[in-house]
MIVOTOR-832628 format. One record per residue (C-alpha): residue in three letters; z, y, x. Coordinates in steps of 0.001 Angstrom, whole numbers, plus 500000, padded with zeros to 6 digits. Each point is the difference from the previous one (the first is absolute). Layout:
// MIVOTOR-832628
ALAZYX ...
***
This chain:
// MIVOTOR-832628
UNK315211477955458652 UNK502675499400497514 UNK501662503331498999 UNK503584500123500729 UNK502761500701497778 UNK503727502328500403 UNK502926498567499369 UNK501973501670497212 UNK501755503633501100 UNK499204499945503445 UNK496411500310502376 UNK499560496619501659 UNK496677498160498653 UNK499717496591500427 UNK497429497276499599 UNK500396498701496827 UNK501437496753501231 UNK503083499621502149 UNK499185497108502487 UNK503433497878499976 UNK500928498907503270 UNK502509497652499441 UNK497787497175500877 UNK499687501417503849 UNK501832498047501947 UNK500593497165497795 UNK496888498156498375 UNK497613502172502092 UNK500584500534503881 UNK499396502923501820 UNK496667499618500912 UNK499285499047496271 UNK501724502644498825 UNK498022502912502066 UNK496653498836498493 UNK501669500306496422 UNK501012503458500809 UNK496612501050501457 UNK498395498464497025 UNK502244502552497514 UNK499789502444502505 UNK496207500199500260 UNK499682499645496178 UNK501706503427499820 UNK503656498822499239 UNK502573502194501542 UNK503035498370498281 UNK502238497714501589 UNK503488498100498528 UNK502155497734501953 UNK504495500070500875 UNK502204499288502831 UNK500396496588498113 UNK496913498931500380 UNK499410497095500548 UNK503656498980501234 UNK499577496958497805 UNK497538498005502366 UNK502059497573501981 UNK499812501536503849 UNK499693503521498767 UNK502931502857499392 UNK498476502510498322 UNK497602502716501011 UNK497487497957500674 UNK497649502306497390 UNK500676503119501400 UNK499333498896503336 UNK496657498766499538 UNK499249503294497737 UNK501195502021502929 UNK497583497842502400 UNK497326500647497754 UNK500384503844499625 UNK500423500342504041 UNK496996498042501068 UNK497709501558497333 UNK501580503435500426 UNK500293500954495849 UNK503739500426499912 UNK498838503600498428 UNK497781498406497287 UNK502446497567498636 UNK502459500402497657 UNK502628497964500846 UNK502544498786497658 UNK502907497569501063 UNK503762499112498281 UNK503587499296501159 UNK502676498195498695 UNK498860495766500032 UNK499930499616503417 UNK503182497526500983 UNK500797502102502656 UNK499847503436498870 UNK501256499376495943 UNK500614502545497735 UNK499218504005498968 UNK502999501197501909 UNK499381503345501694 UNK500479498237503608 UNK497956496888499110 UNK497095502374498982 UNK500121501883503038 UNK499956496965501858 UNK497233498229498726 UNK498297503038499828 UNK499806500347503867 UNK499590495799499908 UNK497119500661498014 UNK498332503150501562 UNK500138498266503492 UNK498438496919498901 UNK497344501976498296 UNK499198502306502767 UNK500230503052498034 UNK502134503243499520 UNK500026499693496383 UNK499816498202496875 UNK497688501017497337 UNK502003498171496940 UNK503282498583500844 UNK501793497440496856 UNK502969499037499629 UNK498687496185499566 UNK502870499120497192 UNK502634501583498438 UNK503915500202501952 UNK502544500664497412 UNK502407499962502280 UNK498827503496501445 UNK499684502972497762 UNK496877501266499285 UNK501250503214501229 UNK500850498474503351 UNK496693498490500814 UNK498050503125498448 UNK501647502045502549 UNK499328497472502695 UNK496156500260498778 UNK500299504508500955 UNK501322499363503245 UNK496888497881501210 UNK497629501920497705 UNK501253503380501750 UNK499924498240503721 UNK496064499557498662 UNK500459496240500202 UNK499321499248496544 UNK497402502363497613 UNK500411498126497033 UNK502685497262498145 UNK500063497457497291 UNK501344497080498214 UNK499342496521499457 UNK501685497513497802 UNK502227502418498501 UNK500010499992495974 UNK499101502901497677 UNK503778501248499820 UNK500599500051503377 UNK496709502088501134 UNK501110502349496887 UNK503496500316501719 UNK498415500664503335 UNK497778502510498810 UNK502894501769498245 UNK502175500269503320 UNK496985500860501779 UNK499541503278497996 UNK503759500633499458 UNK500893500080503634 UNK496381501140501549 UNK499458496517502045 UNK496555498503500198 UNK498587498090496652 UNK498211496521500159 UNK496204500881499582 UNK498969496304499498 UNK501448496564498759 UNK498752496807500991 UNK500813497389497550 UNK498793496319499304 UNK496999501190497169 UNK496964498046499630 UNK497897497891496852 UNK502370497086500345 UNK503365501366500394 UNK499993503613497612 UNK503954500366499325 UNK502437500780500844 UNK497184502926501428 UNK498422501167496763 UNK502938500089497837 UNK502666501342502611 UNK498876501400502416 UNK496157501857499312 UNK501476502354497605 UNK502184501414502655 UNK497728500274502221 UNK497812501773497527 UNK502436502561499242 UNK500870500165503378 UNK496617500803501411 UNK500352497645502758 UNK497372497072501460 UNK499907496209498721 UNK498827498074503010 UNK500887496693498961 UNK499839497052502144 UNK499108496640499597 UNK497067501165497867 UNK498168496493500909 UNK502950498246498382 UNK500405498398503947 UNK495934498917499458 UNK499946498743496762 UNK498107502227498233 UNK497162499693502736 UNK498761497245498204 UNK500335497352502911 UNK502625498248497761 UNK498736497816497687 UNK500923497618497280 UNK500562496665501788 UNK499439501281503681 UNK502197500138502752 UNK499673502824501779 UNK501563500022503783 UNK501639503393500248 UNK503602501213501693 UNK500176501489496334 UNK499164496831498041 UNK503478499550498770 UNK500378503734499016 UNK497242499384496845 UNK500960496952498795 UNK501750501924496989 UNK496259501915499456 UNK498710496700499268 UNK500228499922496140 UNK497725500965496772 UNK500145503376500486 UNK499392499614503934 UNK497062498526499344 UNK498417502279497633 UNK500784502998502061 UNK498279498141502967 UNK496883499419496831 UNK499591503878499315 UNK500391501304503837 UNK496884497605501005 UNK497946500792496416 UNK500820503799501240 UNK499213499671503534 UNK496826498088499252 UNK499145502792497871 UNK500546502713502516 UNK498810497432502892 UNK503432500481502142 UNK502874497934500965 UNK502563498881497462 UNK502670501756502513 UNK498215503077499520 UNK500231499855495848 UNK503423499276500161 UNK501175502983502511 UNK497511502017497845 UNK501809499075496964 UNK503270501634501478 UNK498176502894501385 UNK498951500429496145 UNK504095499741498983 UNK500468502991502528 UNK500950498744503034 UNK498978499326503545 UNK500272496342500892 UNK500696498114503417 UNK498013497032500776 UNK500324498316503710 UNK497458497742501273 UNK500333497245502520 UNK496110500106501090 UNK497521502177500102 UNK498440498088496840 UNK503133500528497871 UNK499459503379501119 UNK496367500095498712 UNK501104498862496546 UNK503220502577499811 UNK497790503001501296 UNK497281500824497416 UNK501722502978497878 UNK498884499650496208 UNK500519501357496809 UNK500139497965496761 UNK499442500984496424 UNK502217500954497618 UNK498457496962497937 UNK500670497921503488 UNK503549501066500552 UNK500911499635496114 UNK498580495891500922 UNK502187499460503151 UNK503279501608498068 UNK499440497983496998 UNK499530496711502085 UNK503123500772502236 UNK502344501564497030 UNK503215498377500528 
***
């Protein structure tokens, strides 16, 4: 079984893939979406991602959807103990924003939805500016004392501001982000390497980017030529250049070396730069090619960064 690792300064291990759920409830139904999460699930992954927001883009749907079919999951196989749950506020239309009484809000939105008394890792899903830091810090105490939440973080914010947040965290004893989950993966390397991996560095804090698939690209299904019929098509049209193309060259010569899935080079490659990378799956074989858990070279890593260097 595939040893699990601890997040940075604190004692929850996870599998070392988050299984992104933003795809529940959009591209995959429930029904599809159960036998995705029993695939992870019997592989030995513990780690679950998804937000209130997800997915309130799909016409018909209003956010939530995720959660809900999470929650269904958990309650019918009874492993709301073995899962680490993570979720995020402040997308969702209805519930905007990192005010204290918004995240209190969708908090309880969120909790019900997921059937549970708790949230493992709560984000706040994209920086508000518009509410100090101090402010929604102090919102994050309250629900961490009522045992709600055990653990916060941040996604989308830049280097500065998780540097800021960590300062008032210390100054004025409220809870620190223990994770960031930024866009990070071969295709797409800044603004994440040059802003914002330093911090977390120095910080001590967890990268768990998403998007480490580059929304599928990188799982070698596009192709020079081909048309690929995907609800992400459009979303890797800019991938589609020279350098695309050789990154897609080295992650098959790799995973025909190591006989494993392209998707599995490519979220080994980021496990390599440090981090722990989210990767959903709309089937149970995207799961298959997302699940094996690798580790490349130091030759093979020094290939993929030279073919993706920006």
């Amino acid at each position: 079984m595939t040893s699990r690792i601890t997040l940075i300064n604190t004692n929850v291990s996870v599998y070392p893939l988050c299984l992104g759920g933003n795809v529940f409830g959009w591209s995959a139904n429930e029904a599809e979406s159960f036998a995705v999460l029993d695939a992870y699930y019997e592989a030995g992954g513990n780690f679950i991602d998804t937000a209130d927001v997800y997915s309130e883009w799909k016409p018909g749907n209003q956010g939530g959807e995720s959660e809900t079919i999470i929650g269904n999951w958990m309650k019918a196989r009874g492993n709301r103990h073995e899962i680490v749950i993570a979720t995020k506020v402040a997308k969702m239309s209805s519930r905007p924003g990192l005010s204290p009484a918004n995240i209190k809000a969708a908090l309880d939105d969120s909790l019900r939805r997921l059937q549970s008394d708790h949230i493992d890792l709560y984000y706040s899903h994209e920086d508000d500016e518009k509410v100090s830091l101090e402010e929604t810090l102090g919102a994050y105490k309250e629900v961490i004392n009522a045992g709600k939440v055990h653990l916060i973080g941040a996604s989308n914010y830049s280097g500065a501001r998780l540097r800021e947040a960590a300062s008032i965290s210390k100054e004025k004893g409220l809870p620190s982000y223990v994770a960031v989950q930024n866009q990070y993966n071969l295709m797409d390397r800044q603004p994440f390497e040059g802003d914002v991996a330093p911090i977390v560095k120095d910080l001590g804090i967890s990268s768990l980017p998403y998007y480490g698939l580059a929304r599928g690209f990188l799982t070698g299904k596009y192709r020079k030529g081909a048309t690929v019929e995907s609800a992400r098509a459009g979303g890797v049209v800019d991938y589609q250049t020279d350098r695309g193309w050789a990154v897609v060259e080295k992650l098959e010569e790799i995973s025909q070396e190591l006989n494993t899935s392209m998707a599995a080079v490519a979220l080994a490659w980021l496990r390599g730069h440090g981090s722990v990378p989210i990767a959903s799956a709309r089937t149970v074989d995207q799961a298959k090619e997302i699940l094996p858990i690798i580790t490349l070279s130091a030759d093979q890593i020094s290939t993929l960064d030279s073919a993706s260097a920006e």
